[in-house]
C-alpha positions in Angstrom: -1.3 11.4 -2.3 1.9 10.9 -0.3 1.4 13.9 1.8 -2.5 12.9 2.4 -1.0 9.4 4.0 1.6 10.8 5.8 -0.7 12.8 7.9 -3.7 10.1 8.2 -1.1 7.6 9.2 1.8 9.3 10.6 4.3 6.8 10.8 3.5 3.5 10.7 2.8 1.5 7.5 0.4 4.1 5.0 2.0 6.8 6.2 5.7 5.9 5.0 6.3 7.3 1.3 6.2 4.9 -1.5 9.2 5.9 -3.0 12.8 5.6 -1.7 14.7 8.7 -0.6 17.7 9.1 -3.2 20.4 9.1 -0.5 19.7 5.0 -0.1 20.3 4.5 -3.5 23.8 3.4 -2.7 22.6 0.8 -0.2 20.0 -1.4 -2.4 21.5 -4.4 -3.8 19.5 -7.3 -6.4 19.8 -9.3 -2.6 17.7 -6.5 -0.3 15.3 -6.1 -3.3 14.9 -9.6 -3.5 14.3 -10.6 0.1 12.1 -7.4 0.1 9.4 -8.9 -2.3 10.0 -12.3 -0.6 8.6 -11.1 2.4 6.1 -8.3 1.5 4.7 -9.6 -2.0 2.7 -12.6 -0.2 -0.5 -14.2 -1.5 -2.8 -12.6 1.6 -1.1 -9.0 1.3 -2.4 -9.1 -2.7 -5.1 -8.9 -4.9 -6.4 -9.2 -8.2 -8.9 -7.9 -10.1 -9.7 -8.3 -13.6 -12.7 -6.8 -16.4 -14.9 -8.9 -18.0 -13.1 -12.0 -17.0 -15.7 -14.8 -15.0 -14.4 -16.2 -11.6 -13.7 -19.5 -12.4 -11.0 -18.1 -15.0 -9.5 -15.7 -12.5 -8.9 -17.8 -10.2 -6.9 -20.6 -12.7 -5.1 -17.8 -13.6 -4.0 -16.7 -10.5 -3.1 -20.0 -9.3 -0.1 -20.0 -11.5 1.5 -17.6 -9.2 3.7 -19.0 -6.9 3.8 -16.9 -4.1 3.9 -17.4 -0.6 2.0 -16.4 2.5 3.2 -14.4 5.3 4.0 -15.4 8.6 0.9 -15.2 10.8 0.9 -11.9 13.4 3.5 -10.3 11.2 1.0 -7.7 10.0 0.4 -4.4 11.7 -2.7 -2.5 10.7 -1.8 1.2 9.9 -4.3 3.2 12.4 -5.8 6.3 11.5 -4.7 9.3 13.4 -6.6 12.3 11.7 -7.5 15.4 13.0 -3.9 17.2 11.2 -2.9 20.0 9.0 -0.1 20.5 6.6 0.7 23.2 4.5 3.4 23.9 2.4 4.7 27.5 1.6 5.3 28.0 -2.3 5.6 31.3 -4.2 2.9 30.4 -6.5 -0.3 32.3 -6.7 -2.3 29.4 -6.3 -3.2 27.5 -3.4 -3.7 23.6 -3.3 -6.4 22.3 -0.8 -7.1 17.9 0.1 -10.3 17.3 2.7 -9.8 13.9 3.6 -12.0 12.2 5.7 -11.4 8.1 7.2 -14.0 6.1 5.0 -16.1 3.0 5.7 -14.0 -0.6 5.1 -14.7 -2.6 2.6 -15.2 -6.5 3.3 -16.9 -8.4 0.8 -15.2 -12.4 1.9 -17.2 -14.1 -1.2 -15.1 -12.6 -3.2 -11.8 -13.5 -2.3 -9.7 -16.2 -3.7 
């Protein structure tokens, strides 16, 4: 899945790995984490979902988070590049193949708490 982002999105937002690269191990502190989730883990950048649960209940349950919103304009959409290849030389016998195509958005407002 990383590799399917990377090339839809290049290098902007989707398209950076989830994962840290080892070397910056050394350079995370509790501090940089924390400020990290401060900013990124916002009310309008989350959601929640739940099975067999009714709205009503949801959404008391998610008002006992306290999290914050982000600053308005702060957001850049990650475009959708397309149209790329990737392929990665292995010397296994058996070859590993991802059509990905960009798919319709899904807005549903009524739902949204």
């Amino acid at each position: 899945m990383e590799s399917v982002h990377e090339l839809a999105y290049r290098e902007s937002g989707l398209g950076r790995s989830l994962y840290a690269p080892f070397f910056m191990m050394p350079e995370y502190s509790p501090d940089l984490l924390s400020e990290f989730v401060y900013k990124n883990f916002t009310a309008d950048r989350m959601s929640l979902s739940a099975i067999g649960l009714n709205m009503a209940d949801l959404s008391s349950f998610a008002a006992k988070f306290e999290v914050g919103k982000s600053d308005a304009g702060s957001d850049a959409q990650s475009k959708y590049m397309g149209g790329a290849e990737a392929r990665n030389s292995t010397e296994d016998l058996i070859a590993y193949s991802v059509l990905v195509g960009e798919g319709a958005r899904f807005v549903c407002h009524s739902h949204v708490i």
